[in-house]
C-alpha positions as CSV (number, residue, x, y, z in Angstrom):
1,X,0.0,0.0,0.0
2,X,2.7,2.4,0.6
3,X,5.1,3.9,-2.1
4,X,7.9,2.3,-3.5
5,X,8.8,-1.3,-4.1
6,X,5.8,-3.2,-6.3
7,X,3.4,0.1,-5.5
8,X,2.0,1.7,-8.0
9,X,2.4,5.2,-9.2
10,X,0.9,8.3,-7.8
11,X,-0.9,8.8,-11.2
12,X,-4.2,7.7,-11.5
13,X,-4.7,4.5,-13.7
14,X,-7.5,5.2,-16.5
15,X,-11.1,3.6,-15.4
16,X,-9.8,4.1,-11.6
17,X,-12.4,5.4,-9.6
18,X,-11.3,8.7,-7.7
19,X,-14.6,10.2,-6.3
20,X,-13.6,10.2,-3.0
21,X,-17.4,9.7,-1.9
22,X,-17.7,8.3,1.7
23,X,-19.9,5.4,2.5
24,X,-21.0,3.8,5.0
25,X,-20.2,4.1,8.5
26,X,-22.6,6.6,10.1
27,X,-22.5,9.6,7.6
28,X,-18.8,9.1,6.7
29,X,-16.8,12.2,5.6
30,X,-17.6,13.7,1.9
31,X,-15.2,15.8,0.4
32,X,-16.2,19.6,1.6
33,X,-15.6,18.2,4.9
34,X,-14.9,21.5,6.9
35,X,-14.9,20.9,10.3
36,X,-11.6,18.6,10.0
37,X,-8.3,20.1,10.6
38,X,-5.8,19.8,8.5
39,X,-3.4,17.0,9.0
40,X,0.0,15.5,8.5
41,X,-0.2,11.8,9.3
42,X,-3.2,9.3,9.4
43,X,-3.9,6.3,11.2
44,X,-5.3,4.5,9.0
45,X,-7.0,0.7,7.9
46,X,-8.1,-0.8,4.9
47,X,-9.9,-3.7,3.6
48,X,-8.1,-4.6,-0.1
49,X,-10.4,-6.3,-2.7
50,X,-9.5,-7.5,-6.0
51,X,-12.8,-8.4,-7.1
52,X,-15.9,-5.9,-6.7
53,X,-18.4,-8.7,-5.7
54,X,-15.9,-9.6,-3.0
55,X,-15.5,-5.9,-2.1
56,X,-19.2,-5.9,-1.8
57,X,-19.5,-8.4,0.6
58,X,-17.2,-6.9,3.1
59,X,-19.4,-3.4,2.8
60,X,-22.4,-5.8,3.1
61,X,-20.9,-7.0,6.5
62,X,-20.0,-2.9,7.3
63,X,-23.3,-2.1,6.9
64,X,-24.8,-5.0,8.9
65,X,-22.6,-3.8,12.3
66,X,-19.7,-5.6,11.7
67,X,-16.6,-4.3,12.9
68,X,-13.8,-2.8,10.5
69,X,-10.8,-5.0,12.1
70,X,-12.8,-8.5,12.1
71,X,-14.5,-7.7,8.1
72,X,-10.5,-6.5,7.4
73,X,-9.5,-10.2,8.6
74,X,-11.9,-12.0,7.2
75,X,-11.8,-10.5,3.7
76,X,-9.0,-8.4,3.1
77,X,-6.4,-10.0,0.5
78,X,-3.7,-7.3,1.9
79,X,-0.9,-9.3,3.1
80,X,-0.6,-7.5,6.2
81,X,-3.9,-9.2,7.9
82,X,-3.5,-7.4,11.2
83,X,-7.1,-5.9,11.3
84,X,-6.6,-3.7,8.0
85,X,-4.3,-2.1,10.0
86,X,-1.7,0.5,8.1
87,X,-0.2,2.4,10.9
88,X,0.4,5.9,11.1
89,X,1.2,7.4,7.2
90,X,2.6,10.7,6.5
91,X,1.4,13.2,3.2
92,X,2.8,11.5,0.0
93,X,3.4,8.0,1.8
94,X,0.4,6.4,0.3
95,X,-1.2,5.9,-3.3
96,X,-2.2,9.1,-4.1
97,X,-6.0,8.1,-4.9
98,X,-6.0,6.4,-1.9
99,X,-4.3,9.4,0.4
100,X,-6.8,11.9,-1.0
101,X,-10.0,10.0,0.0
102,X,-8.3,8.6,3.8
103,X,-7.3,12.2,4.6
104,X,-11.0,13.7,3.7
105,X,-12.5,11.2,6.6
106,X,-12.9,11.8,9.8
107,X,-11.5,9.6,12.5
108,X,-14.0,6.5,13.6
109,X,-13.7,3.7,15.7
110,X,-13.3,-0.4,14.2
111,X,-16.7,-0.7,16.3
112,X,-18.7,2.0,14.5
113,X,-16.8,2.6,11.5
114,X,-16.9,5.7,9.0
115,X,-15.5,4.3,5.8
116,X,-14.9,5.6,1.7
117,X,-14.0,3.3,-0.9
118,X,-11.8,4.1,-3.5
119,X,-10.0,2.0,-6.5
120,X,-6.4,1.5,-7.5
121,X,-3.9,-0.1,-9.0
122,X,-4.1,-2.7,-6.3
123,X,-7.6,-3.3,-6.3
124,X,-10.8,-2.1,-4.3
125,X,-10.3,-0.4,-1.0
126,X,-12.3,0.1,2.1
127,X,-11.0,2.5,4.3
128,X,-11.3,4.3,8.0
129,X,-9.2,6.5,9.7
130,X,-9.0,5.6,13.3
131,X,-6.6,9.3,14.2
132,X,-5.3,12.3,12.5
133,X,-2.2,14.6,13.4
């Protein structure tokens, strides 16, 4: 997920979906978000999908109560399994389709998630910011 080795490049593939819409969650975080602050790093998860049906179940599961961390295990095809988990990510660290929608959300809890979905390179996303600094 993060720049460099076997990451894609910060320019958007054609067909890649960039809206940046939130979904989910309970109102999620749209794009003229103004009561955030702006931030330099993000805590952030993810729930990576290659196939939309599959990325459809796991919003399926979202929107049923499920919590981020146990959908992230359970579906997730990122090699890093811990939850969806990415850690804290500094500006420019991350795909840059990907960094545009996790730094419009608001921060949410793995219990009662507020989530965006975006599309790259590496597949479909599902993502929540759990902090911002």
């Amino acid at each position: 997920m993060a720049k460099g080795k076997g990451a894609e490049s910060s320019k958007p593939k054609s067909g890649a979906s960039t809206d940046g819409k939130a979904k989910g969650g309970k109102g999620g975080a749209g794009k003229g978000d103004s009561k955030l602050k702006p931030a330099t790093a993000i805590n952030v998860r993810h729930i990576l999908c290659e196939k939309h049906a599959k990325k459809e179940e796991a919003v399926a599961k979202l929107t049923a109560g499920a919590k981020f961390d146990d959908v992230a295990r359970e579906l997730s095809e990122d090699k890093a399994r811990q939850g969806g988990a990415l850690g804290w990510k500094v500006r420019g660290s991350l795909l840059a389709d990907f960094e545009a929608v996790a730094y419009a959300l608001e921060p949410s809890s793995t219990a009662s998630p507020k989530w965006a979905e975006v599309r790259t390179g590496e597949g479909y996303h599902i993502v929540m910011v759990e902090g911002r600094r």
